[in-house]
mmCIF file of the N, C-alpha and C atoms, coordinates in Angstrom:
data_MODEL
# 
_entry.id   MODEL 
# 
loop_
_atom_site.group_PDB 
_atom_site.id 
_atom_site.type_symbol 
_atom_site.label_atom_id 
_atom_site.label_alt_id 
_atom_site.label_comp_id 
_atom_site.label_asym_id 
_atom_site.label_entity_id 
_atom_site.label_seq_id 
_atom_site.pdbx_PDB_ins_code 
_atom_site.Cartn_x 
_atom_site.Cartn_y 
_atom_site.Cartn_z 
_atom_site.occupancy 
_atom_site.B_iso_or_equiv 
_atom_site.pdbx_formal_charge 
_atom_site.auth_seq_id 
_atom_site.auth_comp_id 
_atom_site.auth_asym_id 
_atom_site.auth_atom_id 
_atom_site.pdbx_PDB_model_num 
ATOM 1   N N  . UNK A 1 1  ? 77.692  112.849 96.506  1.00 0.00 ? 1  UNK A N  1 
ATOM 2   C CA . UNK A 1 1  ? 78.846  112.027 96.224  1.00 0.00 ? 1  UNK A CA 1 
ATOM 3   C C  . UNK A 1 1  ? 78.805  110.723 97.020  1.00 0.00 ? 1  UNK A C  1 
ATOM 4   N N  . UNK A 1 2  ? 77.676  109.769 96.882  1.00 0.00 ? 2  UNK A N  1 
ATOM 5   C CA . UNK A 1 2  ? 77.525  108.838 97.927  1.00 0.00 ? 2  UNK A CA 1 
ATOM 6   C C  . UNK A 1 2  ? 77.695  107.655 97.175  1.00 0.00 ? 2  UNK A C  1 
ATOM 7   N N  . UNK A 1 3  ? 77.990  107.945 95.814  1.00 0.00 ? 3  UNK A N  1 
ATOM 8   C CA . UNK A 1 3  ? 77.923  106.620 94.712  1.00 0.00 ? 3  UNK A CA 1 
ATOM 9   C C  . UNK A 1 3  ? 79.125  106.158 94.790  1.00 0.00 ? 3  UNK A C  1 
ATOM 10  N N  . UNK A 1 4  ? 80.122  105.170 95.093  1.00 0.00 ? 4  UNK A N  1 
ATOM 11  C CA . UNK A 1 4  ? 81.185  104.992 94.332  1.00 0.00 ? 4  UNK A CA 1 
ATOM 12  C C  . UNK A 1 4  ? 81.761  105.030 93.116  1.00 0.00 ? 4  UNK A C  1 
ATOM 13  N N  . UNK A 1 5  ? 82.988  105.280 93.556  1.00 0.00 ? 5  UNK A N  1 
ATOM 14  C CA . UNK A 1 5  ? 83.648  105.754 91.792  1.00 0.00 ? 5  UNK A CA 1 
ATOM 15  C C  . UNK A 1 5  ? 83.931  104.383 91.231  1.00 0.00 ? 5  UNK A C  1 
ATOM 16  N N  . UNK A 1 6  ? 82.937  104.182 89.861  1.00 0.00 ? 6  UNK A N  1 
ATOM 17  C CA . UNK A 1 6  ? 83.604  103.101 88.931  1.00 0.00 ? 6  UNK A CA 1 
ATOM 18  C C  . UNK A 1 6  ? 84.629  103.158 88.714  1.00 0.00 ? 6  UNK A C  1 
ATOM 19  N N  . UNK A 1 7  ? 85.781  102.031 88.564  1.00 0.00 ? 7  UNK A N  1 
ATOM 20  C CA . UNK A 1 7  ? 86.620  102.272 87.842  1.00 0.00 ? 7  UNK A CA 1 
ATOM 21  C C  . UNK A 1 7  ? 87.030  101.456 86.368  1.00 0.00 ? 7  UNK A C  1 
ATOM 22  N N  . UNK A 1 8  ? 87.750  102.056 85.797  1.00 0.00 ? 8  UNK A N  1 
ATOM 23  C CA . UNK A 1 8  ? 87.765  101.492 84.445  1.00 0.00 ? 8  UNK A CA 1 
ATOM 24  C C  . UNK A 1 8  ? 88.725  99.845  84.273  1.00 0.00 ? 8  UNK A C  1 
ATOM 25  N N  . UNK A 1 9  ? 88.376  99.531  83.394  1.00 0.00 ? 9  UNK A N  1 
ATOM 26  C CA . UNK A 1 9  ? 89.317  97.664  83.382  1.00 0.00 ? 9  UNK A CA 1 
ATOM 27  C C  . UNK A 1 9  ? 90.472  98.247  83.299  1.00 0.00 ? 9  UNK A C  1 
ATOM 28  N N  . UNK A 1 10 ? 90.768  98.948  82.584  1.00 0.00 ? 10 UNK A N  1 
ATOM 29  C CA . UNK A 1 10 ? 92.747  99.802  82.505  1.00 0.00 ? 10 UNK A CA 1 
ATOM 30  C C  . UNK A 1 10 ? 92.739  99.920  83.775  1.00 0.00 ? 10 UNK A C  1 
ATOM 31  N N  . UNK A 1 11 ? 91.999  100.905 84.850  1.00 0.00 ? 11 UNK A N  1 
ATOM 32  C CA . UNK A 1 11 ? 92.459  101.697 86.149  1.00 0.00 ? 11 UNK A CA 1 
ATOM 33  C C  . UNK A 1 11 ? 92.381  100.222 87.116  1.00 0.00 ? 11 UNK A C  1 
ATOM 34  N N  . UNK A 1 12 ? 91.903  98.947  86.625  1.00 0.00 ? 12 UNK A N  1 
ATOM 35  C CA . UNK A 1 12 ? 91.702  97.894  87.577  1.00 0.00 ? 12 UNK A CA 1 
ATOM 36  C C  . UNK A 1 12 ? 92.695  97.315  87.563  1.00 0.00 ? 12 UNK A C  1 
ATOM 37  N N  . UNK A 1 13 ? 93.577  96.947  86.013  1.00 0.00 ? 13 UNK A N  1 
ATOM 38  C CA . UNK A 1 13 ? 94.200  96.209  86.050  1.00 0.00 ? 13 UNK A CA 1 
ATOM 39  C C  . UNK A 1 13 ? 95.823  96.909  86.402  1.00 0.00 ? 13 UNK A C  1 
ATOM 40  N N  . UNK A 1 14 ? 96.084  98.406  85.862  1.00 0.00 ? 14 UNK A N  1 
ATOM 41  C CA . UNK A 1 14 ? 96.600  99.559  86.925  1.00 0.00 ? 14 UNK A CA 1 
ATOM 42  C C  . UNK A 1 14 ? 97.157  99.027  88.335  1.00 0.00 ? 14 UNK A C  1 
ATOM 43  N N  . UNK A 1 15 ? 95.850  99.042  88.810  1.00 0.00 ? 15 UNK A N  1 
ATOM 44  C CA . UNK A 1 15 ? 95.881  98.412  90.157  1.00 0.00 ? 15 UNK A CA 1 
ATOM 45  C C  . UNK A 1 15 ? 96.278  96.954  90.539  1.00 0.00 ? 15 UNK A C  1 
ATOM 46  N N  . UNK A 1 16 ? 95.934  96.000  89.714  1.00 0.00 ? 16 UNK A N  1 
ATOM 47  C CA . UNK A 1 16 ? 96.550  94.699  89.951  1.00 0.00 ? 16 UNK A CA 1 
ATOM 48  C C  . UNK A 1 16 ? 98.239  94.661  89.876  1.00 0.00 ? 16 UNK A C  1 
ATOM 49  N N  . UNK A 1 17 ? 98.630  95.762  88.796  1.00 0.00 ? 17 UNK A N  1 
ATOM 50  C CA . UNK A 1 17 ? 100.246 95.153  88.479  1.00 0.00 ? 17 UNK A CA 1 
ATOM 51  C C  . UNK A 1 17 ? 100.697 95.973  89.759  1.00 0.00 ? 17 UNK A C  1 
ATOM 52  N N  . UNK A 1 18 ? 100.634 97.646  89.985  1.00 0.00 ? 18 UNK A N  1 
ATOM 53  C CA . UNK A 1 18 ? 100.692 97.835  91.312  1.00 0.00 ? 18 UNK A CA 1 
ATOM 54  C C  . UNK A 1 18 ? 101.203 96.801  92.307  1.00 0.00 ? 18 UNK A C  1 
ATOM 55  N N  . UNK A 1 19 ? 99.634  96.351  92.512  1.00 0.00 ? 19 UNK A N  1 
ATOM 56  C CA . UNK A 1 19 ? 99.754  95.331  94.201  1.00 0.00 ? 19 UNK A CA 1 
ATOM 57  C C  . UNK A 1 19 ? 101.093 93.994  93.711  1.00 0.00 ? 19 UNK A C  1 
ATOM 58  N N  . UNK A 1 20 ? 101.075 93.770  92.758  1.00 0.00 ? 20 UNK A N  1 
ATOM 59  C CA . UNK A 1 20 ? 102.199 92.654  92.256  1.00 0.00 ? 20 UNK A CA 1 
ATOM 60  C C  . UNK A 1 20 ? 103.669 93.722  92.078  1.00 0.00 ? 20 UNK A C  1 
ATOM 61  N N  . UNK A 1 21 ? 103.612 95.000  91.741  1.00 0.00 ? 21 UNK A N  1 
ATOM 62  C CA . UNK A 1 21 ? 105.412 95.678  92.135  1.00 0.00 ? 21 UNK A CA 1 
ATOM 63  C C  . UNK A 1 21 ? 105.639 95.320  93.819  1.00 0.00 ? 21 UNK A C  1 
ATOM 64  N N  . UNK A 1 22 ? 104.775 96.351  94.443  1.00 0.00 ? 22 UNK A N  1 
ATOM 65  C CA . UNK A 1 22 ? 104.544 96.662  95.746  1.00 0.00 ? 22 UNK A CA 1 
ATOM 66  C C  . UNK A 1 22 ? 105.189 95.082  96.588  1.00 0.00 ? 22 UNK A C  1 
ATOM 67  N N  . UNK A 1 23 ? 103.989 94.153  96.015  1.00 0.00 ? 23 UNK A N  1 
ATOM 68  C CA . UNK A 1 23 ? 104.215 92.585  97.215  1.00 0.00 ? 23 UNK A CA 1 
ATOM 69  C C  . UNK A 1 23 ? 105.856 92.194  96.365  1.00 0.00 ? 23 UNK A C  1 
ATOM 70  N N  . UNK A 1 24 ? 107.057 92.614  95.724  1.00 0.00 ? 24 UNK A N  1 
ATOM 71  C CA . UNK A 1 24 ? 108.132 92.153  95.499  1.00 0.00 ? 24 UNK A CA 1 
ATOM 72  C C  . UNK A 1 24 ? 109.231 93.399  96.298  1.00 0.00 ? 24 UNK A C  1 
ATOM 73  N N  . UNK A 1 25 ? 108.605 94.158  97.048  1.00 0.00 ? 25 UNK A N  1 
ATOM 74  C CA . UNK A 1 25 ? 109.191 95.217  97.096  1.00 0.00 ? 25 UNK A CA 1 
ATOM 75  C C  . UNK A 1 25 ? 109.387 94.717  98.754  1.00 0.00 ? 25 UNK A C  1 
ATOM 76  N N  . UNK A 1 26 ? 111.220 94.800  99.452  1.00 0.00 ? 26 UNK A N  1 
ATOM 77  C CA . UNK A 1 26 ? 111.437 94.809  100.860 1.00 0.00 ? 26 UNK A CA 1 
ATOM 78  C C  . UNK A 1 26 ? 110.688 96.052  101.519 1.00 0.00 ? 26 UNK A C  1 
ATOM 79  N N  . UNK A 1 27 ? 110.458 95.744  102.624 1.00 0.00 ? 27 UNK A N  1 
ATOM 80  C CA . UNK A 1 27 ? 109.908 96.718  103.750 1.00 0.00 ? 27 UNK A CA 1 
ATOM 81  C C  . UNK A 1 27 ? 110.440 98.297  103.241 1.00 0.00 ? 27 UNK A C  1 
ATOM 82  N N  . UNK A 1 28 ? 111.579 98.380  103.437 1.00 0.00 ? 28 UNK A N  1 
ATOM 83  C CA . UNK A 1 28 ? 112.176 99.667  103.135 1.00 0.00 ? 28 UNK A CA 1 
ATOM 84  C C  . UNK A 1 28 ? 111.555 100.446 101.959 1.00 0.00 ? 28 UNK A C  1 
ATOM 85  N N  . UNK A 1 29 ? 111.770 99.350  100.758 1.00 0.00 ? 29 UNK A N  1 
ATOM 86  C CA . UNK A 1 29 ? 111.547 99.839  99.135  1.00 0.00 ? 29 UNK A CA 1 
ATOM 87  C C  . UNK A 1 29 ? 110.134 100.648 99.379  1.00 0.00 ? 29 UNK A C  1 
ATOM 88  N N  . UNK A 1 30 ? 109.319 99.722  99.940  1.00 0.00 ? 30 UNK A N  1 
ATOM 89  C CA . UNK A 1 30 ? 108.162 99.819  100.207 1.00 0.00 ? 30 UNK A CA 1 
ATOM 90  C C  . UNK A 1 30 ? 107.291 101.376 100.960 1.00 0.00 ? 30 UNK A C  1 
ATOM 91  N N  . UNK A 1 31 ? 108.333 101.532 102.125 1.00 0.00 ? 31 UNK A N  1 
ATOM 92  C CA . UNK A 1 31 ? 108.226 102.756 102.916 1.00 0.00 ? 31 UNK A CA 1 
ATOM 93  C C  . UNK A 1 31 ? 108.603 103.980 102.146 1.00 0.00 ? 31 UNK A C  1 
ATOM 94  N N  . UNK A 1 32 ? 109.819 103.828 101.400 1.00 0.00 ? 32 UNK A N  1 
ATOM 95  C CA . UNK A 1 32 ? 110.602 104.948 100.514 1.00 0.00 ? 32 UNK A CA 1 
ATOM 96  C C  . UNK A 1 32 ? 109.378 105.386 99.277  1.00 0.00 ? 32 UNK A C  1 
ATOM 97  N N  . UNK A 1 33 ? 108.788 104.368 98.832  1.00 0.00 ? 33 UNK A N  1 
ATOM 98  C CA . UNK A 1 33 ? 108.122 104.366 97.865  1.00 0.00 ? 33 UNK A CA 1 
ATOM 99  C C  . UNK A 1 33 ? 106.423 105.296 98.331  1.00 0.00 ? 33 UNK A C  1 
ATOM 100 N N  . UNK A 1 34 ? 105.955 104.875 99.032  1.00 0.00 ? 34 UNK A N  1 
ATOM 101 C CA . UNK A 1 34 ? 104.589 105.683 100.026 1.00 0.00 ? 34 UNK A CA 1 
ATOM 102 C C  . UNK A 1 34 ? 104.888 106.939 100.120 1.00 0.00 ? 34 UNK A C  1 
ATOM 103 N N  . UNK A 1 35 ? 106.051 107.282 100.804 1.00 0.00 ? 35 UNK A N  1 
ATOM 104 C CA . UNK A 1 35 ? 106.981 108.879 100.993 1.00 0.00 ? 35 UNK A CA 1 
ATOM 105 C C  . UNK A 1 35 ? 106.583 109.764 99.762  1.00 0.00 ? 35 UNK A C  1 
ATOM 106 N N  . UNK A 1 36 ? 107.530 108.643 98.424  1.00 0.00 ? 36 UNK A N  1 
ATOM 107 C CA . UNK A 1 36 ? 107.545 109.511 97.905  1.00 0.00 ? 36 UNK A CA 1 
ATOM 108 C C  . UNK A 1 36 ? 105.844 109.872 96.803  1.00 0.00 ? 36 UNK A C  1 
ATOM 109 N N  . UNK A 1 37 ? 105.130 108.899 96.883  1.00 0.00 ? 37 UNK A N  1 
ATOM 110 C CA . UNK A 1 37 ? 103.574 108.546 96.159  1.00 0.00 ? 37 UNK A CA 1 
ATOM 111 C C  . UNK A 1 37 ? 102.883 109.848 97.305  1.00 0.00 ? 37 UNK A C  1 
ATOM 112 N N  . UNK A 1 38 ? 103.112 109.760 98.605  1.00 0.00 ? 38 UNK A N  1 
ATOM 113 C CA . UNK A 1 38 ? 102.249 110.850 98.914  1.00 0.00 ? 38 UNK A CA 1 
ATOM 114 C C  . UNK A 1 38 ? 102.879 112.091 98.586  1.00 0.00 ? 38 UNK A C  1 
ATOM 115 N N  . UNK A 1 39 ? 103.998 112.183 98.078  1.00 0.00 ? 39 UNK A N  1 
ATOM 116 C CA . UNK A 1 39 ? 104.600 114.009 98.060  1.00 0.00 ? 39 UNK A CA 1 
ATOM 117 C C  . UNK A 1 39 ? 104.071 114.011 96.427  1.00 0.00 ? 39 UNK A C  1 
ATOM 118 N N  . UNK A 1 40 ? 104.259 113.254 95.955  1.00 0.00 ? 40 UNK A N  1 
ATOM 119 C CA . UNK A 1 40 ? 103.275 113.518 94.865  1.00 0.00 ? 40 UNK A CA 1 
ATOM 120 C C  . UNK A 1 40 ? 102.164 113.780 94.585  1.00 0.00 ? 40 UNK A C  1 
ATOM 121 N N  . UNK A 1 41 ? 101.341 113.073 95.720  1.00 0.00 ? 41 UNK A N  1 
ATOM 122 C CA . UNK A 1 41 ? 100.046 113.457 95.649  1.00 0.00 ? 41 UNK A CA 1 
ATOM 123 C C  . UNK A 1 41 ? 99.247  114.902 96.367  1.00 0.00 ? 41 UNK A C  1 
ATOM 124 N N  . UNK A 1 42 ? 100.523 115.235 97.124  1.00 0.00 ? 42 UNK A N  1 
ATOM 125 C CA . UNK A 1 42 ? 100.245 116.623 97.592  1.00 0.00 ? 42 UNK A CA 1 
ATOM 126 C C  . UNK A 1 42 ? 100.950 117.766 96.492  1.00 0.00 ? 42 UNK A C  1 
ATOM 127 N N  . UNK A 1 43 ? 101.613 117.300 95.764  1.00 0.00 ? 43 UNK A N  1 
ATOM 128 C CA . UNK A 1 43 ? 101.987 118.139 94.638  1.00 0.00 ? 43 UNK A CA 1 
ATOM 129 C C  . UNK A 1 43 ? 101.198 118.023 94.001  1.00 0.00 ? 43 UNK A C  1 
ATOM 130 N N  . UNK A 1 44 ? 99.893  117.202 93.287  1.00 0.00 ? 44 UNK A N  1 
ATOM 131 C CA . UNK A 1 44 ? 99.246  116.953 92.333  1.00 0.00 ? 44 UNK A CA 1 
ATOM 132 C C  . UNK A 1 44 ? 98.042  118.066 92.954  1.00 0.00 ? 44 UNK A C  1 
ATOM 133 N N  . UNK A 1 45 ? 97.722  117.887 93.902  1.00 0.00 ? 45 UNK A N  1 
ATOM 134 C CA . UNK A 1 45 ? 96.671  118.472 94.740  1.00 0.00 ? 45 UNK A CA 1 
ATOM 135 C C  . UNK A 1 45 ? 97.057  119.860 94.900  1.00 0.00 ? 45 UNK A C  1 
ATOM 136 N N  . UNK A 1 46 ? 98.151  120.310 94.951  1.00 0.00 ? 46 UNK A N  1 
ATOM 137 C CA . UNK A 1 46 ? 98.466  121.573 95.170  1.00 0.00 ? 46 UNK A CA 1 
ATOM 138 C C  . UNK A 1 46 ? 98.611  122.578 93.792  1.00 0.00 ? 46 UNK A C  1 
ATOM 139 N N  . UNK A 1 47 ? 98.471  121.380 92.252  1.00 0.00 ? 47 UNK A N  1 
ATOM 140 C CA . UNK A 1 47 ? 98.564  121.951 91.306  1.00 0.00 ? 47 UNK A CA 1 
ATOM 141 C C  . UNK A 1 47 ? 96.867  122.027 90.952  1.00 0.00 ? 47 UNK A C  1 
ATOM 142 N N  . UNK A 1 48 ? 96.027  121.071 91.254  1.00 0.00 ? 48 UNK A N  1 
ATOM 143 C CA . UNK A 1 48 ? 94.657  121.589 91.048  1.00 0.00 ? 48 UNK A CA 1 
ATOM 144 C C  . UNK A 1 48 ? 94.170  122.652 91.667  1.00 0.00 ? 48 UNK A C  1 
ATOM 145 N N  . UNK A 1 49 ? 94.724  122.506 92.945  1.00 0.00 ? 49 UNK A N  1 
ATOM 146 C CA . UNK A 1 49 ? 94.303  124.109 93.388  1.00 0.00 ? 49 UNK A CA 1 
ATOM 147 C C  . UNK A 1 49 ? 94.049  125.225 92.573  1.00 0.00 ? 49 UNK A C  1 
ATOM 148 N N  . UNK A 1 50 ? 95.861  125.279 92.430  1.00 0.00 ? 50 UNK A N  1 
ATOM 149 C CA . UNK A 1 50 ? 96.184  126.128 91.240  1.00 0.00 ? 50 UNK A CA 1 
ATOM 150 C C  . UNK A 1 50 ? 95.234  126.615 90.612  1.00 0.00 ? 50 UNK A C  1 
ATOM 151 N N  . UNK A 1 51 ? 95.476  125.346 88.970  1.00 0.00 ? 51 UNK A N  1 
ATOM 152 C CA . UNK A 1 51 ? 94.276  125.590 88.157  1.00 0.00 ? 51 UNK A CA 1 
ATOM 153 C C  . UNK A 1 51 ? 92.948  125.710 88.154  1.00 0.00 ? 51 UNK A C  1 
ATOM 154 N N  . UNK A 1 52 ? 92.290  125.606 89.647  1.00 0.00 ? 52 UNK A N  1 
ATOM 155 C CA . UNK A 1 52 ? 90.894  126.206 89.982  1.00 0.00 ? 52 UNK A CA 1 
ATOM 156 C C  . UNK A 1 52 ? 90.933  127.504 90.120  1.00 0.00 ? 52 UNK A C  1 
ATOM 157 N N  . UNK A 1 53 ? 91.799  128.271 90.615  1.00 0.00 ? 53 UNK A N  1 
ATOM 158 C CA . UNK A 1 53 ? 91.979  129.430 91.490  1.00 0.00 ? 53 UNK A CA 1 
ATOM 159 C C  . UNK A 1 53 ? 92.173  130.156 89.953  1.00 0.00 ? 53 UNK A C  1 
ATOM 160 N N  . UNK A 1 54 ? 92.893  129.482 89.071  1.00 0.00 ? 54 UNK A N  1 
ATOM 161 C CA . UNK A 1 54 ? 93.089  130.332 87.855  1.00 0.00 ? 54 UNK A CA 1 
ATOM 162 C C  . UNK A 1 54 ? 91.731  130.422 86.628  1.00 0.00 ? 54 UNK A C  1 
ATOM 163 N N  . UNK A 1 55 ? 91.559  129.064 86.811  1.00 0.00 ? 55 UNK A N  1 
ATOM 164 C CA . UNK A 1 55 ? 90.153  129.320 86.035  1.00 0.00 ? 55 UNK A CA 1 
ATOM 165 C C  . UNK A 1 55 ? 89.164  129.666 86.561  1.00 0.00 ? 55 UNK A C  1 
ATOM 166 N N  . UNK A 1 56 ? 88.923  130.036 88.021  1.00 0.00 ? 56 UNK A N  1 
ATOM 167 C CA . UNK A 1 56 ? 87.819  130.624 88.368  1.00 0.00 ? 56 UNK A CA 1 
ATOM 168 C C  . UNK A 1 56 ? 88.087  132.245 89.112  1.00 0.00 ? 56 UNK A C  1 
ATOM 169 N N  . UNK A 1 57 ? 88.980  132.537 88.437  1.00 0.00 ? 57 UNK A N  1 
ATOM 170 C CA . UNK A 1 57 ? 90.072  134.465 89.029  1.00 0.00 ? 57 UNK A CA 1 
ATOM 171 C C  . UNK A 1 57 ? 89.740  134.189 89.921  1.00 0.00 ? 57 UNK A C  1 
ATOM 172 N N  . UNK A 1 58 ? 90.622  133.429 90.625  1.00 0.00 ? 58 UNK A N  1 
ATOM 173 C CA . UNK A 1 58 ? 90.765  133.861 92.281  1.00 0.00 ? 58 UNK A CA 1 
ATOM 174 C C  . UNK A 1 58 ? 92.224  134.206 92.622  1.00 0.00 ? 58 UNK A C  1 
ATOM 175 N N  . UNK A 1 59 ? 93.019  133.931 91.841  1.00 0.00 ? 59 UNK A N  1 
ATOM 176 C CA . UNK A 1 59 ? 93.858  134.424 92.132  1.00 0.00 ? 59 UNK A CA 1 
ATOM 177 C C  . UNK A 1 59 ? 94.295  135.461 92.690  1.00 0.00 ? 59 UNK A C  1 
ATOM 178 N N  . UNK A 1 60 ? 95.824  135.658 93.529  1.00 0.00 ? 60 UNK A N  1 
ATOM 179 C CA . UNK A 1 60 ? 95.781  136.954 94.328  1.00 0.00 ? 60 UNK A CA 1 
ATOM 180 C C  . UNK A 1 60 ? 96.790  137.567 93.708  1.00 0.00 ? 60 UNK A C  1 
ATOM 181 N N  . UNK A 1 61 ? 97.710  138.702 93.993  1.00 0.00 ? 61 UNK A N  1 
ATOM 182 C CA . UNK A 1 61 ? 98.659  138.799 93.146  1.00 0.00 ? 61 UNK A CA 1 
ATOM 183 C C  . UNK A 1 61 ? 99.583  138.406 93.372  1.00 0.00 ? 61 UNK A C  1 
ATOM 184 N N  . UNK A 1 62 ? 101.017 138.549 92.845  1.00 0.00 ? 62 UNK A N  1 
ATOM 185 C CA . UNK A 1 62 ? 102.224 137.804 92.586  1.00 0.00 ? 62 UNK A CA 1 
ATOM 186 C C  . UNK A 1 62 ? 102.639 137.622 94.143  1.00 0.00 ? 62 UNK A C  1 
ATOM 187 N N  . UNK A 1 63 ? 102.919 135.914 94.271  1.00 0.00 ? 63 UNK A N  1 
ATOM 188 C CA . UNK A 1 63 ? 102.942 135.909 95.677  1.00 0.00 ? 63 UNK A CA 1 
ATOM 189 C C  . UNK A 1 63 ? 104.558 135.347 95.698  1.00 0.00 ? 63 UNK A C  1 
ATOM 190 N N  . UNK A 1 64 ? 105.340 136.115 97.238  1.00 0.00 ? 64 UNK A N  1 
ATOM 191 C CA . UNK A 1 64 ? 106.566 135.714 97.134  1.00 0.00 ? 64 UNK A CA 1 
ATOM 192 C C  . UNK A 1 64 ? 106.944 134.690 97.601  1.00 0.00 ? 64 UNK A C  1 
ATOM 193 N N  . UNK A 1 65 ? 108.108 134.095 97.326  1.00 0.00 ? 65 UNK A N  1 
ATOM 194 C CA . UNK A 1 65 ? 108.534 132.776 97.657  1.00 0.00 ? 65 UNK A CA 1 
ATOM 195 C C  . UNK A 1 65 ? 108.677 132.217 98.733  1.00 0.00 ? 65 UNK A C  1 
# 
């Protein structure tokens, strides 16, 4: 995994309107906004888990809350 990831002209330009919300956004907006982009991204991550563990039976059994 030493190659960088291409990214696509959509995922570039993605990224341009991004950095143009972000630079209109006060300090605060800004902080509130990171908060909530990383709890997402640990939710996103916590749902691939998931679906590895399920498509490869690893699952354990019914686990409680």
């Amino acid at each position: 995994m030493n190659q960088p990831v291409e990214l696509s002209l959509e995922q570039q330009f993605s990224i341009r309107s991004f950095e143009t919300q972000v630079q209109n956004m006060s300090r605060e907006q800004a902080q509130d906004f990171l908060v909530k982009l990383y709890e997402q991204m640990i939710v996103r991550e916590n749902m691939y888990k998931q679906f590895l563990r399920h498509q490869w039976g690893l699952e354990a059994g019914p686990q409680m809350p």
